[in-house]
C-alpha positions in Angstrom: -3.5 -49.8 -20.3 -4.6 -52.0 -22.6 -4.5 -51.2 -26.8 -5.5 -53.1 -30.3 -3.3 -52.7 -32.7 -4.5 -53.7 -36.9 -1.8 -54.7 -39.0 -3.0 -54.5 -43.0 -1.4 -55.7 -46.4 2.0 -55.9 -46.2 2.6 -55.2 -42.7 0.2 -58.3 -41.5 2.3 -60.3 -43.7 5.3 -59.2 -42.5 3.9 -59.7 -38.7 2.3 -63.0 -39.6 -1.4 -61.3 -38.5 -4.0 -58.9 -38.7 -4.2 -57.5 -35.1 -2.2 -57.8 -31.8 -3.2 -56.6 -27.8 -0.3 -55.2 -26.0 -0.8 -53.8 -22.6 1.2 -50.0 -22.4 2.6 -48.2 -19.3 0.6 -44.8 -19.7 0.7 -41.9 -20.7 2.6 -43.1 -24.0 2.5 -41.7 -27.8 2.2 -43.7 -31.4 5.9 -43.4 -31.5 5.8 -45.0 -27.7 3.9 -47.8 -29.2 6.1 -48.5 -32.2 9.2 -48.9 -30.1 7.1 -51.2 -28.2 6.2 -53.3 -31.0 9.6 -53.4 -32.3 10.6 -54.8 -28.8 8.1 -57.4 -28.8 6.9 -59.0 -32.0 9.8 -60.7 -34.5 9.6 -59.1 -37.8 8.7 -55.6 -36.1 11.6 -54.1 -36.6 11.5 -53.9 -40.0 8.5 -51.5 -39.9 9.4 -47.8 -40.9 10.0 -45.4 -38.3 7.6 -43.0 -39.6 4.3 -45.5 -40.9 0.8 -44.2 -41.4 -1.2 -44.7 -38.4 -4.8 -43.7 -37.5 -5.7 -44.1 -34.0 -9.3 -45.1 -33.5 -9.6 -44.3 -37.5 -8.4 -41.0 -37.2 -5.0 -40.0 -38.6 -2.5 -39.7 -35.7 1.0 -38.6 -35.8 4.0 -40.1 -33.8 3.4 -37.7 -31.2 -0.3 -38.8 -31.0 -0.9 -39.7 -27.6 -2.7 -43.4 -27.1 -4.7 -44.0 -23.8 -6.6 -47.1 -22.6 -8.9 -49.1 -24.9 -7.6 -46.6 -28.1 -7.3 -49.0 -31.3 -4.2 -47.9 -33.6 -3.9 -48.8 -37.0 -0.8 -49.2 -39.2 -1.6 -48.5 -42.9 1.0 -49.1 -45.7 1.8 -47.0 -48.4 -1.0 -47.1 -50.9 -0.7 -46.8 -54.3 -3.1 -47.5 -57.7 -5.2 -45.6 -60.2 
């Protein structure tokens, strides 16, 4: 199956982009996913285990399950006033 993944603020820059395709062996969950992108894209790694994500701009937990097409979103801490 076949998901976009959005990278914003710091995580794009820590990715070097805004957005990556990665084809998944379903059925799979967020957590699925973020081992996935670990595997695949340097810098990865240094994501947290447990980021915000919102799958097609919902919030989604790590046991969120993703299926074809889904866009998931990682979202950094956000902070301000």
């Amino acid at each position: 199956m076949a998901v976009r993944v959005l990278f914003f603020a710091t995580y794009a820059d820590l990715l070097g982009r805004e957005q990556t395709e990665l084809t998944l062996a379903a059925p799979t969950t967020v957590a699925g996913l973020l081992d996935l992108l670990k595997q695949r894209l340097p810098g990865a790694e240094r994501l947290p285990a447990r980021p915000m994500v919102a799958v097609n701009q919902r919030h989604a937990t790590l046991d969120s399950p993703v299926v074809d097409l889904d866009e998931v979103a990682l979202l950094p801490p956000l902070a301000g006033g």
